[in-house]
C-alpha positions as CSV (number, residue, x, y, z in Angstrom):
1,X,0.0,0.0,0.0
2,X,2.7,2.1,0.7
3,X,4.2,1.6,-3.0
4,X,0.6,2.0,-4.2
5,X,-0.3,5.1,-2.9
6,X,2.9,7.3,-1.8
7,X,2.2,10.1,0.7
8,X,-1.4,9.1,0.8
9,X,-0.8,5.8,2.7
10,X,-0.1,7.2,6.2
11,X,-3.9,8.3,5.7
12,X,-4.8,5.0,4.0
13,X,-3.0,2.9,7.5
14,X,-5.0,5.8,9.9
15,X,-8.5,5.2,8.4
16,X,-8.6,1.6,9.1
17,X,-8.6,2.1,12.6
18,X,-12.0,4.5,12.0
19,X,-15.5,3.0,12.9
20,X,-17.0,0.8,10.1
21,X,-20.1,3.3,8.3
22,X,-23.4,1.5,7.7
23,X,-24.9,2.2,4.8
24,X,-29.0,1.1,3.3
25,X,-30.3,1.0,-0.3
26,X,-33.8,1.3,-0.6
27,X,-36.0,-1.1,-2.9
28,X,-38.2,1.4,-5.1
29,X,-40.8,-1.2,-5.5
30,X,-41.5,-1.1,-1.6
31,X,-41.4,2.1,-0.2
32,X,-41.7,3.4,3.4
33,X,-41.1,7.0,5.1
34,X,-40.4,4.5,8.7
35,X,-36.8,4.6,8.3
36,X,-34.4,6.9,9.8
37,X,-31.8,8.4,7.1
38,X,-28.8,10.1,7.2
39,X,-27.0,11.0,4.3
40,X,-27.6,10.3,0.5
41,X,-24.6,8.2,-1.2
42,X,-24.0,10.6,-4.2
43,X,-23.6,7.8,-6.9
44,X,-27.0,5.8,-6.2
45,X,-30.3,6.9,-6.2
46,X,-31.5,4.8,-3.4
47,X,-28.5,4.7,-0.9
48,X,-28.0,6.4,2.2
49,X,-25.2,6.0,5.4
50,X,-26.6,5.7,8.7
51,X,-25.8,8.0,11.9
52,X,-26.0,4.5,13.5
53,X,-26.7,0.4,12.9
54,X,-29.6,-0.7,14.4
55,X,-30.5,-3.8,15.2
56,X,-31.9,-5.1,12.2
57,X,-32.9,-8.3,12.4
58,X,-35.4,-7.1,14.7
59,X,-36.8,-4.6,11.9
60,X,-39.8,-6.2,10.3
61,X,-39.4,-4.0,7.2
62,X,-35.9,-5.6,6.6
63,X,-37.5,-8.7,6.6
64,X,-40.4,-7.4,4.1
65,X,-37.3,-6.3,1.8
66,X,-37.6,-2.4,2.4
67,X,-34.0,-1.8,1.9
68,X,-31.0,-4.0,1.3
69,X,-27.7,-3.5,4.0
70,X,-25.0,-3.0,1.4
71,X,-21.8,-1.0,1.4
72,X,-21.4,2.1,0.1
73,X,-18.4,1.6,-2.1
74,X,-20.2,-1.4,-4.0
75,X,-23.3,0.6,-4.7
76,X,-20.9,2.1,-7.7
77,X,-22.6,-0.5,-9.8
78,X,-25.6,1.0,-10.8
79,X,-23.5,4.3,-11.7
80,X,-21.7,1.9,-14.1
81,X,-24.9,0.7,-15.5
82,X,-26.7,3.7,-15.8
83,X,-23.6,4.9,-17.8
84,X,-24.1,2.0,-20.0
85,X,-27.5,0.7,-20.7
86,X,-29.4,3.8,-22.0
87,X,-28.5,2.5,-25.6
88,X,-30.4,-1.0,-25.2
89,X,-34.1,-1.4,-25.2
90,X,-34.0,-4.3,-23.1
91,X,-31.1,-6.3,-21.3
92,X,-30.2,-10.1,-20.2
93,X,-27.7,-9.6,-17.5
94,X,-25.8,-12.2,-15.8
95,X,-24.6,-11.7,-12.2
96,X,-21.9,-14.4,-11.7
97,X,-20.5,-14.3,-8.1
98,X,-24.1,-13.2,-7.1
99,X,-24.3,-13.9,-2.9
100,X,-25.6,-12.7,-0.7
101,X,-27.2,-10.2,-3.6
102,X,-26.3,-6.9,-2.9
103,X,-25.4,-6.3,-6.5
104,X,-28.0,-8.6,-7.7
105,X,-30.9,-6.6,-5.9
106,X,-29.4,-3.3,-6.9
107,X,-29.4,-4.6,-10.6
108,X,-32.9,-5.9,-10.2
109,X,-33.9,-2.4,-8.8
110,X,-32.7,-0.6,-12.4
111,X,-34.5,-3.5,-14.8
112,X,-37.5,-3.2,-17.2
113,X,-40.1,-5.4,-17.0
114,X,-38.8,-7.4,-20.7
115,X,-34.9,-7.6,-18.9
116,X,-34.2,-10.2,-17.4
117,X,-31.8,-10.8,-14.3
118,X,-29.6,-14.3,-13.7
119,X,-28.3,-14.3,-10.3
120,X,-25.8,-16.9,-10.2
121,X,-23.9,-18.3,-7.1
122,X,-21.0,-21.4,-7.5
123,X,-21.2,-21.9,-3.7
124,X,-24.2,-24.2,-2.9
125,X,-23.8,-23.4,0.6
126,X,-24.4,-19.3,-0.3
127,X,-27.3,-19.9,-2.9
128,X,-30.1,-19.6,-0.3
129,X,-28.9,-16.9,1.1
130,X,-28.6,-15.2,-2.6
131,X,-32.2,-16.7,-3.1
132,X,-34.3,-14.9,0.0
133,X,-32.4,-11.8,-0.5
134,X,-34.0,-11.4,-4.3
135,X,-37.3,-13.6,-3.0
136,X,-37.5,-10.0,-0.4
137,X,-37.4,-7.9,-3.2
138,X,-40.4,-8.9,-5.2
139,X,-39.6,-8.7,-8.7
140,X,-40.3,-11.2,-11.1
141,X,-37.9,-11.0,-13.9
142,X,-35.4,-13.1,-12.1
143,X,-33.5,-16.1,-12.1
144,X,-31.5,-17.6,-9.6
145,X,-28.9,-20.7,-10.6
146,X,-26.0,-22.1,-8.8
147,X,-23.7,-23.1,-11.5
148,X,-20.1,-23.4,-12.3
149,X,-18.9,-20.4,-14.6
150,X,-18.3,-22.9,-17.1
151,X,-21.6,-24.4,-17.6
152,X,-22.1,-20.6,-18.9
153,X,-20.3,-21.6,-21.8
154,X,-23.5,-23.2,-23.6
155,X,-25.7,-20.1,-23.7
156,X,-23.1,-18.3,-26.3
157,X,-23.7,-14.4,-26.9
158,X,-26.5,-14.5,-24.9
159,X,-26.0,-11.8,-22.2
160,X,-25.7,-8.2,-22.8
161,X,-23.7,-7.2,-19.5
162,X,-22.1,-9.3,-16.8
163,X,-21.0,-8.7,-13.2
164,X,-18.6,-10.0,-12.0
165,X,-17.5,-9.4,-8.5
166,X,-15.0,-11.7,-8.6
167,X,-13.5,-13.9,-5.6
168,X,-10.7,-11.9,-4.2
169,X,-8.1,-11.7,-1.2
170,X,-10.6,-9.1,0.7
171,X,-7.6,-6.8,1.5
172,X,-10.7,-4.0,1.2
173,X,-12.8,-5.5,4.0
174,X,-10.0,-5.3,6.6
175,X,-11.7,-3.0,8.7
176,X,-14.4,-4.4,9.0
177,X,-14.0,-8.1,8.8
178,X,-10.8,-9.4,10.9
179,X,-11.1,-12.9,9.6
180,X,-10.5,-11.5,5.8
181,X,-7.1,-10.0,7.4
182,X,-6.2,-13.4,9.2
183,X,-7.0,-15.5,5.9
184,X,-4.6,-13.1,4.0
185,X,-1.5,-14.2,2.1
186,X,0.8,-13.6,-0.7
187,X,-0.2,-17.6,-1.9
188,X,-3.9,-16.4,-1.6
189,X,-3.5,-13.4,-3.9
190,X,-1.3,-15.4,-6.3
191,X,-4.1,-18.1,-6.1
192,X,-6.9,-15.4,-6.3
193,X,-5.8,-13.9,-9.5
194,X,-5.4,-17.4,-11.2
195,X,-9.1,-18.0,-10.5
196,X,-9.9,-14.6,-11.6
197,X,-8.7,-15.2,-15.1
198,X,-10.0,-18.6,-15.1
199,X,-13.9,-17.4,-14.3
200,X,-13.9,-14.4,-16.7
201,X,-12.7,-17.0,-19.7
202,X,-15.4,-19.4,-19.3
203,X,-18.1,-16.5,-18.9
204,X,-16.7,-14.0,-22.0
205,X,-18.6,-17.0,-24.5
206,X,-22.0,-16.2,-23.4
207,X,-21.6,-12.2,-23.3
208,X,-22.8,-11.0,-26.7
209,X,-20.4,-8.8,-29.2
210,X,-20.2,-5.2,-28.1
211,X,-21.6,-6.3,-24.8
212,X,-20.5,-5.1,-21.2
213,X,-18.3,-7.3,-18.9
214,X,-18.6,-5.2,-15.3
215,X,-15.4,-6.5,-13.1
216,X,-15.2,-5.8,-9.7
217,X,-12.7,-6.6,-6.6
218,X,-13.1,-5.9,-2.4
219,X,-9.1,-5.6,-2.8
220,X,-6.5,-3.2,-3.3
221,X,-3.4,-5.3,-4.9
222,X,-2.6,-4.5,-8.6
223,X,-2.1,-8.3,-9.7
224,X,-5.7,-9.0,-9.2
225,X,-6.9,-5.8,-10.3
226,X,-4.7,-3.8,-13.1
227,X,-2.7,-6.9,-13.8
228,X,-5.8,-9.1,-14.0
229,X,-7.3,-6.4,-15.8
230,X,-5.1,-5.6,-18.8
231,X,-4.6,-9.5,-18.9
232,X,-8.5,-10.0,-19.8
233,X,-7.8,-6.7,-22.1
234,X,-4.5,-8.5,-24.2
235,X,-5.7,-12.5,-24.1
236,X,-9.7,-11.6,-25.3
237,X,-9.6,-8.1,-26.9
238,X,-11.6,-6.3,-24.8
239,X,-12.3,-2.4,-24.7
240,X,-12.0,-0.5,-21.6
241,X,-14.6,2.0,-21.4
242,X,-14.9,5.3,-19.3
243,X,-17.4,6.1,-16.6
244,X,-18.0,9.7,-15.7
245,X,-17.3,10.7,-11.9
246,X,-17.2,13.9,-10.0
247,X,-14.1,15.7,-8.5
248,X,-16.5,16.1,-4.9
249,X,-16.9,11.9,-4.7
250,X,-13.1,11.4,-3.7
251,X,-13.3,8.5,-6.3
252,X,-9.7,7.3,-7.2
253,X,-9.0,7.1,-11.0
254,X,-6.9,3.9,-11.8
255,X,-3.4,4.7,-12.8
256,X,-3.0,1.6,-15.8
257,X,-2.9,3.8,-19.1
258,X,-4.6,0.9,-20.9
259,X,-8.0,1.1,-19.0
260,X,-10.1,3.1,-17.0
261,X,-10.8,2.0,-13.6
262,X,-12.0,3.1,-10.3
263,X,-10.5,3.0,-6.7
264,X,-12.2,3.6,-3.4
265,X,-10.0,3.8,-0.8
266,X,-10.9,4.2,3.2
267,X,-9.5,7.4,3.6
268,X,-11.4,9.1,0.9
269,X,-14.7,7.7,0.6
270,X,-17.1,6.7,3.7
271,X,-17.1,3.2,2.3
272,X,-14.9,0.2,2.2
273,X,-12.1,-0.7,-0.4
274,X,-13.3,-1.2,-3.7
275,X,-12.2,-1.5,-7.2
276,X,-14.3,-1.5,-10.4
277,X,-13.7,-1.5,-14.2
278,X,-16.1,-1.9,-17.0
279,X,-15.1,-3.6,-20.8
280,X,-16.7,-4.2,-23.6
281,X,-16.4,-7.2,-26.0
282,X,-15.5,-6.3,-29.9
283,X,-18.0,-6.8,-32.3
284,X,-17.9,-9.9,-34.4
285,X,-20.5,-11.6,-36.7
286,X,-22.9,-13.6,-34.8
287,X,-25.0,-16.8,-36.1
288,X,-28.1,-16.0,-34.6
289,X,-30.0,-19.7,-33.2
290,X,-33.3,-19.5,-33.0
291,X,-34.7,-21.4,-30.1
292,X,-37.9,-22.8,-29.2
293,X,-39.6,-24.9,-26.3
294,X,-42.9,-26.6,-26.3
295,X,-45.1,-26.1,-23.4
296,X,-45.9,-28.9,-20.8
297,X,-49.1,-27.6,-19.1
298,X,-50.3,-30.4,-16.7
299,X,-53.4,-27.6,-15.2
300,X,-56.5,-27.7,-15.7
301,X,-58.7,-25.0,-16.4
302,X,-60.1,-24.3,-12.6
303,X,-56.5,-24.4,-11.4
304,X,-55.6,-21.9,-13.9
305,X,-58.7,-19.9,-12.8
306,X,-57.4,-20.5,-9.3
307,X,-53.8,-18.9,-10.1
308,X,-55.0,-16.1,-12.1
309,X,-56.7,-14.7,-8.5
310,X,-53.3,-14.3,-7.0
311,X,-51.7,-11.9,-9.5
312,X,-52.7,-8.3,-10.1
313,X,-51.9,-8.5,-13.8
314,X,-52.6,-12.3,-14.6
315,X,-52.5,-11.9,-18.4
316,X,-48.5,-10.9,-18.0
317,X,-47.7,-13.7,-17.1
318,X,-47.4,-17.9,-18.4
319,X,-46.6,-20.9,-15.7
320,X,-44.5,-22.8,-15.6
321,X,-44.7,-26.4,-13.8
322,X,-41.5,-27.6,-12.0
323,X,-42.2,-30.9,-10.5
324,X,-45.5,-30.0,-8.1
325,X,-44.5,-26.9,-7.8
326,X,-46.5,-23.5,-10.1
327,X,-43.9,-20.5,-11.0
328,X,-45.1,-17.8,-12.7
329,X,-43.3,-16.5,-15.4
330,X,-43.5,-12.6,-17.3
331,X,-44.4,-13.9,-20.9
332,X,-41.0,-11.7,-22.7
333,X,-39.7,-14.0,-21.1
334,X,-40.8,-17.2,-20.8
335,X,-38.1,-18.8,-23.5
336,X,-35.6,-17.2,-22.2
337,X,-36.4,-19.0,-19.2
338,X,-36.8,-21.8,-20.9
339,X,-33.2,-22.0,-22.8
340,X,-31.7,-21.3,-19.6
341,X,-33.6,-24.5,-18.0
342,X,-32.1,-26.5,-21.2
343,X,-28.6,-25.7,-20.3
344,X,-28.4,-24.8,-16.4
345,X,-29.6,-25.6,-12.5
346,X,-32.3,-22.9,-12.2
347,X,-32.9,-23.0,-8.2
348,X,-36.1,-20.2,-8.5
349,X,-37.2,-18.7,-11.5
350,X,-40.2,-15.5,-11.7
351,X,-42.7,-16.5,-9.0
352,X,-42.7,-18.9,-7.2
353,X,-46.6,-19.6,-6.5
354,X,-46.9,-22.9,-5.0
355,X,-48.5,-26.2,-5.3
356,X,-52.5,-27.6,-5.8
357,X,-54.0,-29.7,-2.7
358,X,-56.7,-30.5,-6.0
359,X,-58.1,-27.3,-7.5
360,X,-57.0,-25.2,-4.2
361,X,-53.0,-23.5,-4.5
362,X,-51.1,-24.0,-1.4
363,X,-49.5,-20.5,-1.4
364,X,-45.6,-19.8,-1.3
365,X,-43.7,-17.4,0.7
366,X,-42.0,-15.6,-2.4
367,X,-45.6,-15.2,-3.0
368,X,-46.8,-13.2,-0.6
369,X,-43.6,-10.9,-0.3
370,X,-44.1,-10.5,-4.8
371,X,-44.7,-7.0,-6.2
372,X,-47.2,-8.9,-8.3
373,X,-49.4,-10.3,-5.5
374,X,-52.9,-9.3,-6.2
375,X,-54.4,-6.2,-4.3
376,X,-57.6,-8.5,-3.6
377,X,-55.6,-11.3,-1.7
378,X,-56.7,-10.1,2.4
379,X,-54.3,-8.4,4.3
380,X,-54.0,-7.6,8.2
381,X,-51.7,-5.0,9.7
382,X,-49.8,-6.1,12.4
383,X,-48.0,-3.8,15.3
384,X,-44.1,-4.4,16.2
385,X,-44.6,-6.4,18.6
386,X,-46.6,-9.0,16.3
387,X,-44.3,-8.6,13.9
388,X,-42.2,-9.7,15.5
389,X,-44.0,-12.4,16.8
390,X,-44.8,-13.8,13.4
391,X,-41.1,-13.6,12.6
392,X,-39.7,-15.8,15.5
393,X,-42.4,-18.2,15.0
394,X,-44.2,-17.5,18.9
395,X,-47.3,-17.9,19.7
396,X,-50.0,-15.7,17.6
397,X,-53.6,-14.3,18.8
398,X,-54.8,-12.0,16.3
399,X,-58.1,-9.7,16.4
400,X,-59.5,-10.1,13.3
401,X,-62.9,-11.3,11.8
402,X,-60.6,-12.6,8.7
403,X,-60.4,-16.4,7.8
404,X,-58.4,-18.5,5.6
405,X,-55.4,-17.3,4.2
406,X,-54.1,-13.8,5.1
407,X,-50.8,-11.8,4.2
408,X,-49.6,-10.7,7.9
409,X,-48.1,-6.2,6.9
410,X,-46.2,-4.5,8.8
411,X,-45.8,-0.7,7.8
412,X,-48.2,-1.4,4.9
413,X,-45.6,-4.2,3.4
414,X,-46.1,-8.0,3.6
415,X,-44.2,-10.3,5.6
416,X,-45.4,-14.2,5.2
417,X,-48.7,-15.9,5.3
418,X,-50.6,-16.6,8.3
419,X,-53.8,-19.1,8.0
420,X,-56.6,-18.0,10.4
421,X,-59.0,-20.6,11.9
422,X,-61.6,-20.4,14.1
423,X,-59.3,-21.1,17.1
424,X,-56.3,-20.8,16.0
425,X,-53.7,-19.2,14.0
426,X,-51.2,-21.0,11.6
427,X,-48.0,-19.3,11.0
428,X,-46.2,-20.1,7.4
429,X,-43.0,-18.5,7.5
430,X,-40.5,-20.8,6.3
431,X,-38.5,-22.0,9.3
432,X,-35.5,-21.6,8.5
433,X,-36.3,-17.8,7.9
434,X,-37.2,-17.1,11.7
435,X,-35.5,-15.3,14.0
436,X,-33.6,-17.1,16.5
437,X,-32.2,-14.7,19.0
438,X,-34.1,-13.7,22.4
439,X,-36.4,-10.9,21.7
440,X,-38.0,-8.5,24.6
441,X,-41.4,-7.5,23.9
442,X,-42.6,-3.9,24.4
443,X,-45.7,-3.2,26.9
């Protein structure tokens, strides 16, 4: 660091020894004047730091996908993407190192209703995580798989942009994260780097000519960024393209004079360490496959009746049977969908709705938290202390004349399903979603 940034590093050593800054993003498709903000991150339109960190897993709203805990420094992502995506009228992106789905959720919070999003995690252990994070948000045009980058390699030219925030030696999250400064070693960035260069080889094939690769480290050393970067520009002939930033954000230009790249550093942004680049692939003459998918409908017509009451805008959408189990997916893109299901491990895809006991659909969580769940399905507001309740799984007596199945709200925004019988109420959060720790209830 000291070779890296010159008179600056004394700064650079004194800054890790500040207080870590918590910082939100807001999801635009559920919003909610209940949260205390602080001040705006100047290259996101939905981010904010915090004068404090609460304690959020006792926040209902953060578990009704409100807003997304994300670092500050990362958030640069959607300024890339703004920069670049005015010029296409709609978008497959690919994110390829997706958990826990900051950048996936952020991406998702920028899409059209005809893009489409495919959150991808290698990690099978860090898929679920990735999963509930974009199941909170509500938007359908997703599609979570947890696949090796290679098996990318059969969907050629098929994505316009992809993200990669790559695996890396975390010399960025030292402040905050002492095991990513005890795991550190000269072996681990040399190994690092090699794994680097190996992922963005296998997922160039399915980026389309003059489409976006988005490359991103948590690190600071030049052999996984710079290096690593003006290897990818020499061995595929990529383009490095510029992204606009402002003097007042303390953003650090890179100093390789073959690409364009962006530092964060500690002691000049409120945010953690960070390194970004965007490049383009050349154009090259591509044979255009057409591809096509018959339909295996196993519904009836009153179970198609029975689906179409759960979804404000029914005719948007075609399902898609998985085993038992009903997704609904938006109809642009429904081969899309499709192909990828050919090819890949789709773990969730649109909506989840949920299975038939006969004519009657069982309802799924991702359901009830969807932007798309219909305005006539009942709904009973809940105080805090119900909430909360509901969330740990205890012991529910609700006032209500409702019956049968209910979306439980908190500040206006769903959290789960509840069934309500005559003497009793059923609670159908998923358990492994509930909150474990000890929670004192409010008089």
């Amino acid at each position: 660091m000291q070779t890296l940034l010159g008179e600056q590093s004394e700064f650079f050593f004194e800054s890790l020894q500040h207080p870590v800054t918590t910082s939100v993003r807001l999801n635009p498709y559920k919003p909610t004047s209940h949260f205390i903000l602080n001040t705006p991150i100047p290259w996101v339109s939905q981010g904010y730091t915090l004068a404090n960190r609460p304690a959020f897993i006792f926040d209902p709203l953060f578990h009704a996908g409100a807003y997304y805990v994300q670092e500050s420094s990362s958030m640069f992502l959607e300024h890339v993407l703004k920069t670049i995506l005015p010029t296409r009228p709609s978008v497959k992106i690919l994110d390829l190192c997706a958990s826990p789905g900051g950048k996936s959720t952020l991406i998702n919070s920028l899409l059209k209703p005809s893009d489409l999003l495919v959150s991808n995690e290698i990690i099978k252990s860090r898929v679920n995580v990735l999963e509930e994070n974009l199941i909170k948000w509500g938007q359908p045009n997703c599609v979570v798989t947890n696949n090796d980058p290679k098996d990318f390699s059969s969907l050629k030219n098929f994505f316009d942009v992809i993200v990669i925030d790559a695996p890396c030696s975390g010399e960025g999250l030292f402040r905050r994260d002492k095991t990513a400064m005890q795991e550190w070693s000269t072996q681990n960035v040399e190994l690092c780097t090699m794994r680097q260069r190996r992922i963005i080889a296998n997922a160039l094939i399915c980026l389309k000519p003059e489409g976006y690769l988005i490359y991103s480290t948590c690190t600071f050393n030049t052999s996984e960024n710079e290096e690593n970067v003006h290897w990818f520009i020499k061995e595929h002939e990529l383009k490095s393209i510029e992204i606009p930033i402002e003097n007042e954000w303390n953003i650090t230009p890179s100093m390789a004079a073959d690409c364009y790249a962006y530092r964060f550093l500690p002691h000049k942004v409120t945010g953690e360490g960070f390194y970004i680049t965007c490049l383009q692939k050349k154009n090259e003459f591509v044979d255009n496959k057409i591809w096509s998918y018959k339909r295996k409908y196993k519904l009836n017509k009153p179970q198609l009746e029975e689906l179409n009451k759960w979804i404000t805008e029914p005719a948007r959408f075609e399902y898609l049977q998985v085993g038992e189990k009903i997704h609904a997916i938006p109809n642009e893109l429904i081969e899309s969908v499709q192909h990828l299901q050919h090819h890949l491990y789709l773990k969730n895809a649109g909506i989840l709705m949920g299975n038939f006991s006969r004519n009657d659909l069982l309802p799924e969580h991702q359901l009830a938290l969807s932007n798309d769940l219909s305005h006539s399905v009942q709904r009973l507001e809940v105080s805090t202390n119900d909430a909360i309740r509901y969330l740990r799984k205890d012991n529910l007596s609700l006032e209500t004349n409702l019956t049968g199945w209910t979306i439980l709200t908190y500040q206006q925004l769903a959290l789960g399903w509840v069934k309500i019988l005559p003497n009793r109420v059923n609670n159908y959060l998923p358990s492994h979603l509930r909150i474990l720790k000890e929670y004192t209830y409010s008089n």
